[in-house]
N, C-alpha and C positions, 0 to 999 in steps of 0.2 A: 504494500500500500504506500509505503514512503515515495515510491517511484513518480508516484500521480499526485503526491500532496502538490505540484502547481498546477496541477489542473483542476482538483476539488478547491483547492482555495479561488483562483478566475472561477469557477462557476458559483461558488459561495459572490464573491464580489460583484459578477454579472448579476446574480437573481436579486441581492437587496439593492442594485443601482436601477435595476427595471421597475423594483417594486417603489422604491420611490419615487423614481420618474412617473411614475405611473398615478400617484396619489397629487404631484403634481400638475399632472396635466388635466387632473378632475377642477383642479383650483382655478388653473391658469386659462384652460380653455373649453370648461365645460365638457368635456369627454370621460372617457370609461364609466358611465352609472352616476355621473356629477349631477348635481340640481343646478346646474347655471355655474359660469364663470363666476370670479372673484375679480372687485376692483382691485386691478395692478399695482395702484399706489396706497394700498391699506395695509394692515401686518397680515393678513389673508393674503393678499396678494405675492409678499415678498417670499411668504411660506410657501408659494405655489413659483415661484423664482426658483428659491434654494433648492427644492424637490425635485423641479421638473432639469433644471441644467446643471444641478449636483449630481443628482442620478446619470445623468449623460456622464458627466464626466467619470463619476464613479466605473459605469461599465467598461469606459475604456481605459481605464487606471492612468486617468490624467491630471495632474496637482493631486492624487488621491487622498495624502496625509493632510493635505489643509480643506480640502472640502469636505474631511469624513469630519473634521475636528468641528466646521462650518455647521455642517449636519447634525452632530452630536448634542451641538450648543440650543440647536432648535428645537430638536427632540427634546431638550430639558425645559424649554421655555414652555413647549405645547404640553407637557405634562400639569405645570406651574398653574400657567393660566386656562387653559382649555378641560385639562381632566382634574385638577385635583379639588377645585371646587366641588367635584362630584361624589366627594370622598379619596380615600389615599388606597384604595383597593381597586387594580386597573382592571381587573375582570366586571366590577361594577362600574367603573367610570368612564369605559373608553379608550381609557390610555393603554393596553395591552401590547398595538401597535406601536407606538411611539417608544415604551422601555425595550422591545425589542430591537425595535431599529438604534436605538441608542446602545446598546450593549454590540449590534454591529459594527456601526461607527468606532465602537472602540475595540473592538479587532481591525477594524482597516485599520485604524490610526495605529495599532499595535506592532500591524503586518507590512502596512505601506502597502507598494502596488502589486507587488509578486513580479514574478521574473516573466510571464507574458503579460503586457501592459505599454504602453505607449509613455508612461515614466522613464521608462526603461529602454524604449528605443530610442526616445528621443533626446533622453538626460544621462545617462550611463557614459562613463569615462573609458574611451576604448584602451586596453590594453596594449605596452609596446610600441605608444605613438603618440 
């Protein structure tokens, strides 16, 4: 199994950057099962920002360690203000999603982009030159 841990890790990082992006683009553009877009320039909106083009970048492990940390930061704030009014129990409040995805972000920010990633093609120090 060691052999494939970069490939289970890029498929770990692809599925929570889809999943993100994915909850973003319910905000930003009214799509996947959304009730209507969000104003762009509200804290709805910037949430649907960070999601929808964090998530892009996340899947292709681009700036990863500073978007996941970007990401991490919001997932705390969406807890804060969004679930925990609801109570501090995220099976009753909603927040379920949100400490999940925060506990990812902090394996990306842990793991960085992994050796297939576009960090790494683009930013890696070639060897011998």
């Amino acid at each position: 199994m060691r052999n494939y841990k970069d490939y289970f890790y890029l498929v770990f990082r692809v599925l929570v950057g889809l999943g993100f992006m994915l909850h973003g683009g319910q905000k930003l553009f009214g799509i996947f099962g959304s009730r209507g877009a969000v104003d762009v320039f509200s804290l709805m909106g910037l949430a649907g920002i960070i999601e929808f083009f964090g998530g892009l970048l996340i899947i292709f492990g681009l700036f990863t360690a500073v978007v996941a940390a970007v990401s991490a930061v919001e997932m705390i704030v969406a807890l804060i203000m969004a679930h925990f009014p609801g109570g501090i129990n995220p099976l009753t409040n909603g927040g379920e999603p949100a400490m999940l995805y925060f506990a990812a972000f902090l394996a990306v920010m842990a793991y960085g982009p992994g050796r297939i990633s576009l960090d790494r093609v683009l930013f890696s120090k070639k060897k011998g030159k």
